[in-house]
N, C-alpha and C positions, 0 to 999 in steps of 0.2 A: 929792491925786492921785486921780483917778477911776478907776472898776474899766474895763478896757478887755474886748475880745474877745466873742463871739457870745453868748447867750441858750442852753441846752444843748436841744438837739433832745427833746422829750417823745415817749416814744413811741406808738406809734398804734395804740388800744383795738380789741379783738375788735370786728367787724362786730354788732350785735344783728340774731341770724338772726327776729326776729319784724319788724323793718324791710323785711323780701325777702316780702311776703304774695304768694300765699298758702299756698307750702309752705313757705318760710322754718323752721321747728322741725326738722320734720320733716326737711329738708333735713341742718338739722347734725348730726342724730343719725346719718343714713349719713356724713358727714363723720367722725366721730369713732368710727364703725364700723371707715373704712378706715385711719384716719388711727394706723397701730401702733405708732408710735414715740412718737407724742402732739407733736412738734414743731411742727401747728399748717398743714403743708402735706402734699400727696397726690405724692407721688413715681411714676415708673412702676411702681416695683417695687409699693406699696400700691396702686395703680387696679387691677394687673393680680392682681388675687383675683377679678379679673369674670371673668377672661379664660375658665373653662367658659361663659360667655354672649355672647359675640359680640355678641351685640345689643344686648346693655346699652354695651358698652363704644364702640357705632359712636354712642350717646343721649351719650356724653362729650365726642365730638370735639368740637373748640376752646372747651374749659372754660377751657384755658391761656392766658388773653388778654396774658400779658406774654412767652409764648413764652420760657418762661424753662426747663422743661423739668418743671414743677412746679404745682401747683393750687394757691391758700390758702382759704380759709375764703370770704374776699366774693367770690373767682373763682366759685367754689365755686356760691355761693348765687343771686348772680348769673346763671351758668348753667340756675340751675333754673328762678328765675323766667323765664327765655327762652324755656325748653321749655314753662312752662304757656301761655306767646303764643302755640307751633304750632299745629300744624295739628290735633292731637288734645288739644289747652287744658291746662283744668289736671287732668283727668280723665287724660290719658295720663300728665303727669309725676306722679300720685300712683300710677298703677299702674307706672310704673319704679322709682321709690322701694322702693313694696311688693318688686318683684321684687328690686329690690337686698337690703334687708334680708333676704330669703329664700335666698339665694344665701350671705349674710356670716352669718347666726344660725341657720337651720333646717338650713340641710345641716349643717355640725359636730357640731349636735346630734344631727342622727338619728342620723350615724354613729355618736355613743356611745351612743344609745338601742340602736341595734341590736345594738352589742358588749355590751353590758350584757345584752338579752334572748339573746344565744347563751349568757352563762355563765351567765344562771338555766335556759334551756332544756338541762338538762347534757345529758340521754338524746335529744336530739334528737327529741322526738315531736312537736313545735311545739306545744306548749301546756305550760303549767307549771302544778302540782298544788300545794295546803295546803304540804306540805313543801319543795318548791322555792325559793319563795315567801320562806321562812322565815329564806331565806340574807342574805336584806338589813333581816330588822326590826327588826334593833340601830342599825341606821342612822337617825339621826333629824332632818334638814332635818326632812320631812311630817311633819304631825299623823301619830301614830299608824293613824287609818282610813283615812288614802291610800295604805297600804299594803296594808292587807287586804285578803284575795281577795274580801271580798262587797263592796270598793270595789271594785274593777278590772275585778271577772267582770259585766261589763255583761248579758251574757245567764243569769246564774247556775244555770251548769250545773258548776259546783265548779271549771270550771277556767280557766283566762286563756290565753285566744287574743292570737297576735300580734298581729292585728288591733284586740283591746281595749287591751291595752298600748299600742301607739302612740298609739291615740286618745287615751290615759290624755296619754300622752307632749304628744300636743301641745296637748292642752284646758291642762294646766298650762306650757308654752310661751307660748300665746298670752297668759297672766295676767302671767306671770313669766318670762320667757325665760332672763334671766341666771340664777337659781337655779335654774331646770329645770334646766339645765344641770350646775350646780356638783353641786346633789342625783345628778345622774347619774352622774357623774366621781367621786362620793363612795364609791354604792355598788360604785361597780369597784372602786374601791383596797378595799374593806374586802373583798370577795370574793374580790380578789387575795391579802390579806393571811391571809387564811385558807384560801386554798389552798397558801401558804408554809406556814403551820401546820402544816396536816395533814403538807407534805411532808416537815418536820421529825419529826414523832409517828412516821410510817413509816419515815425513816430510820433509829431509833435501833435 
């Protein structure tokens, strides 16, 4: 007696985003930027993190080519590679990209970059001194010297301008994004943590 009924359906392998030249990579790392669930598709809710960019989001319209309410990966890529055919080739869609990833990596970060330089800046003078300083170098992502004020203080005048911080901020961004990042986030909680400290020492 023979086996009867269908063959089981295989399923059907990720698109390989270097197939989609010639932003195809590039492409799916904003894919998996937006993509917060990791489910492999872009929902309205995940596209609209553009939505501070209007402009970005009008470079999307009919990404959804099965009008299903949703983007996947080959929509996806597909799409891009469309955008390097316009009218502004593949130079416009590598500077939408860029702008994407800047919108999804750089803004977050500042923000904690910034909250971070208000709690080392305590006295509000906008600039942070030796001691200030001093409040994050138990913190140890960075080599020890990328903390030190004769890294940071670019114009070495003893003290670190905002200005040089940020720059600090995003020279190591542009290397390493995700660990800028985390290193930032880090030395909050530990600032935080020892502003609970103290607020304990005082209480007692």
């Amino acid at each position: 007696m023979g086996c009867g009924g269908s063959q089981p359906v295989q399923p059907e392998l990720p698109p390989n985003p270097a197939a989609y030249p010639p932003l195809g990579r590039e492409a799916a790392r904003i894919f998996t930027l937006l993509d917060s669930d990791g489910n492999e598709t872009l929902d309205m809710a995940e596209v609209n993190k553009l939505r501070q960019k209007p402009s970005l989001l009008e470079q999307l319209e009919g990404a959804d080519k099965s009008h299903d309410g949703k983007v996947d990966m080959k929509e996806w890529l597909v799409h891009v590679q469309k955008l390097c055919k316009a009218e502004d080739g593949e130079l416009g869609a590598a500077m939408l990209l860029h702008e994407m990833e800047e919108e999804l990596m750089w803004k977050p970060t500042l923000a904690v970059a910034l909250k971070l330089w208000s709690m080392l800046d305590r006295d509000g003078s906008g600039e942070v001194d030796e001691k200030e300083l001093k409040a994050i170098k138990t913190y140890g992502y960075l080599r020890g010297e990328d903390i030190k004020m004769e890294y940071l203080d670019m114009n070495k005048d003893g003290k670190l301008q905002k200005s040089e911080f940020m720059a600090k901020v995003r020279e190591h961004f542009d290397a390493k994004p995700t660990m800028c990042r985390i290193f930032i986030e880090g030395a909050i909680k530990e600032l935080e943590r020892k502003a609970r400290g103290l607020a304990i020492q005082d209480g007692k």
